[in-house]
C-alpha positions as CSV (number, residue, x, y, z in Angstrom):
1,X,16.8,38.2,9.6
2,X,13.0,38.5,9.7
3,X,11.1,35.5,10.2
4,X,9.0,34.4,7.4
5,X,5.0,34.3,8.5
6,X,2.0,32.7,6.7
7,X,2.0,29.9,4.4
8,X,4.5,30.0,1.8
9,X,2.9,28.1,-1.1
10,X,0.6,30.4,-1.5
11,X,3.3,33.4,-2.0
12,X,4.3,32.3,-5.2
13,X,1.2,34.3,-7.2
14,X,-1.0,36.0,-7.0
15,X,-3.9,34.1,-7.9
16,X,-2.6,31.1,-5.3
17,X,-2.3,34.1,-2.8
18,X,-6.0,35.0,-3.2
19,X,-7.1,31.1,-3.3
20,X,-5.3,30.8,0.4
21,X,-6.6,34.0,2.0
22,X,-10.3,33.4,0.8
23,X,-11.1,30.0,0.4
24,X,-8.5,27.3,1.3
25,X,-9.4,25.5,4.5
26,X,-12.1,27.7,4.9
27,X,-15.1,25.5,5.8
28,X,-17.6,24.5,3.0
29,X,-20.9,22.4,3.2
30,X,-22.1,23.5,0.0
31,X,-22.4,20.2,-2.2
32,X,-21.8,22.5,-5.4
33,X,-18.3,23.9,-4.5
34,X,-17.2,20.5,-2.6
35,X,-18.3,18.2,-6.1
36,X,-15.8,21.3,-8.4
37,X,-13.2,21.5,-5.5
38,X,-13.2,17.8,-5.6
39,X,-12.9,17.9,-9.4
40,X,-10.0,20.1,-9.3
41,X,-7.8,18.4,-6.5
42,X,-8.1,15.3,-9.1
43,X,-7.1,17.2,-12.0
44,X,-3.9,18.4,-10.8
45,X,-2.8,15.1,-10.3
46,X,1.0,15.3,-11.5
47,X,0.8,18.6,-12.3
48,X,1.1,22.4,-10.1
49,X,-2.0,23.7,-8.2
50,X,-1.1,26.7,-9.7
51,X,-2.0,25.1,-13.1
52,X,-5.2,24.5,-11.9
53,X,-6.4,27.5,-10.1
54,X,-5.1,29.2,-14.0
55,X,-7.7,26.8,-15.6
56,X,-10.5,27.0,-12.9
57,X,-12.7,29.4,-15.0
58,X,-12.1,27.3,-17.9
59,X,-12.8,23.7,-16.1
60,X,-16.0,26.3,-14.3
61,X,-17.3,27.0,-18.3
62,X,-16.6,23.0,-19.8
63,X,-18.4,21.6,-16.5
64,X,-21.7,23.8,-15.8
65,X,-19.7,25.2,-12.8
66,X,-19.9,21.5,-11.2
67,X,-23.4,21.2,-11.3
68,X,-23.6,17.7,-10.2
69,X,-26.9,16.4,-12.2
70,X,-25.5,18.2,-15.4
71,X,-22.0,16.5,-14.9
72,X,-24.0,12.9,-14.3
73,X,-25.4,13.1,-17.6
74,X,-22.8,14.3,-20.0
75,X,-22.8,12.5,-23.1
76,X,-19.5,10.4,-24.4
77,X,-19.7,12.8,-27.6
78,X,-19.6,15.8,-24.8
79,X,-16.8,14.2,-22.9
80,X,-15.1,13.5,-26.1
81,X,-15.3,17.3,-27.4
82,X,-13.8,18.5,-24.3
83,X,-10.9,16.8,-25.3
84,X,-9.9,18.9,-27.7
85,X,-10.7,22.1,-25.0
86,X,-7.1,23.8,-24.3
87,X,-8.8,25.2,-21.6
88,X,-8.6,22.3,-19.4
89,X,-6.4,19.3,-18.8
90,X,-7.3,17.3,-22.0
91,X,-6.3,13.8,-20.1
92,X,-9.3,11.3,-21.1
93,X,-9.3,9.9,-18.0
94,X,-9.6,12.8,-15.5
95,X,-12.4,14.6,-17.7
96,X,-14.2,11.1,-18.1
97,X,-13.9,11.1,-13.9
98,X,-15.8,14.3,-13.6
99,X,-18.7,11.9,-14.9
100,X,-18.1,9.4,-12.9
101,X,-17.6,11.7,-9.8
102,X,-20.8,13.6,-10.6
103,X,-22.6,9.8,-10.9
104,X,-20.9,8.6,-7.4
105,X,-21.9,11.8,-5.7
106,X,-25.9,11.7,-6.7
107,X,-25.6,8.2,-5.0
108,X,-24.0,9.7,-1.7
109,X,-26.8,12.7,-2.0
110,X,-29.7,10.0,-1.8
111,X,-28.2,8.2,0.7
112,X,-26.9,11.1,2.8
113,X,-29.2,13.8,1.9
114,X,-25.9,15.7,1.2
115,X,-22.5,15.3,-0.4
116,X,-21.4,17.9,2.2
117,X,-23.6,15.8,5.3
118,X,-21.3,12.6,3.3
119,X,-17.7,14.7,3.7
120,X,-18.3,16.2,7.1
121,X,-19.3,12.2,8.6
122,X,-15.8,11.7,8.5
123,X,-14.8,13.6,11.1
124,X,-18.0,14.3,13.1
125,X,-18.9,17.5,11.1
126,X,-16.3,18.8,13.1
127,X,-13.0,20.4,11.6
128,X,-9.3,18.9,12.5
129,X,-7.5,22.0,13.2
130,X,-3.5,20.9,12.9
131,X,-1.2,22.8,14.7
132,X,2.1,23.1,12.0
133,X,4.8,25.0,12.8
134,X,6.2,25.0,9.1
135,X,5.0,23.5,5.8
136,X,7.7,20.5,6.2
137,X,5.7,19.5,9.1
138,X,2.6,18.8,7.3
139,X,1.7,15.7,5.8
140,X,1.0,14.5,2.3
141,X,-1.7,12.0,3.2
142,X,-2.6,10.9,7.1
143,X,-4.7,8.0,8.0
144,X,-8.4,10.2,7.6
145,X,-7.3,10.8,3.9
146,X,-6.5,7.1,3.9
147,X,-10.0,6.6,5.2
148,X,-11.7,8.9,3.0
149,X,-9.7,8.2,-0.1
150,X,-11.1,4.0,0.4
151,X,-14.3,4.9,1.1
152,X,-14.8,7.1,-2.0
153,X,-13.1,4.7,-4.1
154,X,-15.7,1.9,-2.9
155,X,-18.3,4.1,-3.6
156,X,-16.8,4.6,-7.6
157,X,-15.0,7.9,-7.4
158,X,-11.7,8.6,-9.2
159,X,-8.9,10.4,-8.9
160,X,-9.3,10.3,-5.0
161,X,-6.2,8.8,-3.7
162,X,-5.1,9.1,-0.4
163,X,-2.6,12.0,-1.6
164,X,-5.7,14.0,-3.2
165,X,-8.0,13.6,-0.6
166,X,-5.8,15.2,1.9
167,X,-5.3,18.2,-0.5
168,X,-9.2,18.0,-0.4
169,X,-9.5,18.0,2.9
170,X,-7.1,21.2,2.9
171,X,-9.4,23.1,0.0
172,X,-12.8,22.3,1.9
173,X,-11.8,23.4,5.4
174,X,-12.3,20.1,6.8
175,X,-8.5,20.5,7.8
176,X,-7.3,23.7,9.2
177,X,-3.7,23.3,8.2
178,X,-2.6,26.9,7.8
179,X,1.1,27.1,9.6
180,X,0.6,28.4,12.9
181,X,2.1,31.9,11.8
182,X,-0.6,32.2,9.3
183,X,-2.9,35.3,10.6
184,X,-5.5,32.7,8.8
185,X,-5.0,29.6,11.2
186,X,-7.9,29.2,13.6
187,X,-6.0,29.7,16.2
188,X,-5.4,33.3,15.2
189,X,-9.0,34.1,14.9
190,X,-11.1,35.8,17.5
């Protein structure tokens, strides 16, 4: 029997198999794509990543594609019409966080000149390259998420629980946790 290589969640579609080979723990520092990837990991809270990645276009169009000063100031009639968008998860709370997130992230931008120079503290602006030898090894939160995930939530973000932030950590590249048969880990790169 042939041994399976690569990361397995990402063979169940197509879609999820494109997400993984272009952009999932590849490393990000632009503030744009880390405030929507940031939005996204919140939204699937209880629910498939593959639900999400098959509303990204639609969450892209309802959120100016996550531009930060646009999502600050949405009105409560805005927020409230995008409830009724079947586009997107219609949850009241997790469309009223993309608000919120887009209010707590201007405040990290003053104060770090970046949300990406505000992510990448965390670890030095250095990535944590994990060396898994299957997907049962990795974790669902560790004690940087734990760190992240408290800091954020001081700072008024929602939806960032230690759970989510290590799945953030994942989409932004900050973590390199591509199995170590995956032709994608660092480790495989030269």
């Amino acid at each position: 029997m042939e041994e399976e290589t690569g990361c397995n969640w990402a063979k169940s579609s197509e879609r999820e198999q494109q997400y993984h080979d272009e952009e999932w723990c590849v490393p990000s520092y632009d503030d744009r794509y880390l405030f929507e990837m940031l939005n996204l990991e919140g939204a699937q809270a209880g629910l498939s990543w593959r639900t999400i990645l098959n509303k990204r276009e639609a969450y892209k169009r309802a959120f100016a594609h996550f531009d930060i000063e646009k999502c600050a100031n949405l009105s409560e009639e805005e927020l409230e019409e995008l409830r009724h968008d079947e586009g997107i998860i219609r949850n009241r709370l997790k469309i009223q966080a993309v608000k919120t997130n887009a209010q707590a992230a201007l405040k990290v931008q003053a104060e770090f000149g970046s949300l990406s120079s505000y992510i990448w503290h965390f670890t030095s602006h250095k990535r944590v390259i994990h060396q898994f030898e299957s997907e049962a090894d990795m974790p669902a939160q560790d004690e940087l998420s734990e760190r992240v995930s408290r800091d954020m939530k001081k700072r008024g973000f929602k939806f960032v629980g230690p759970v989510i932030i290590y799945s953030y950590l994942q989409a932004v590249g900050v973590l390199d946790d591509h199995v170590l048969s995956c032709p994608l880990h660092s480790l495989n790169q030269v």
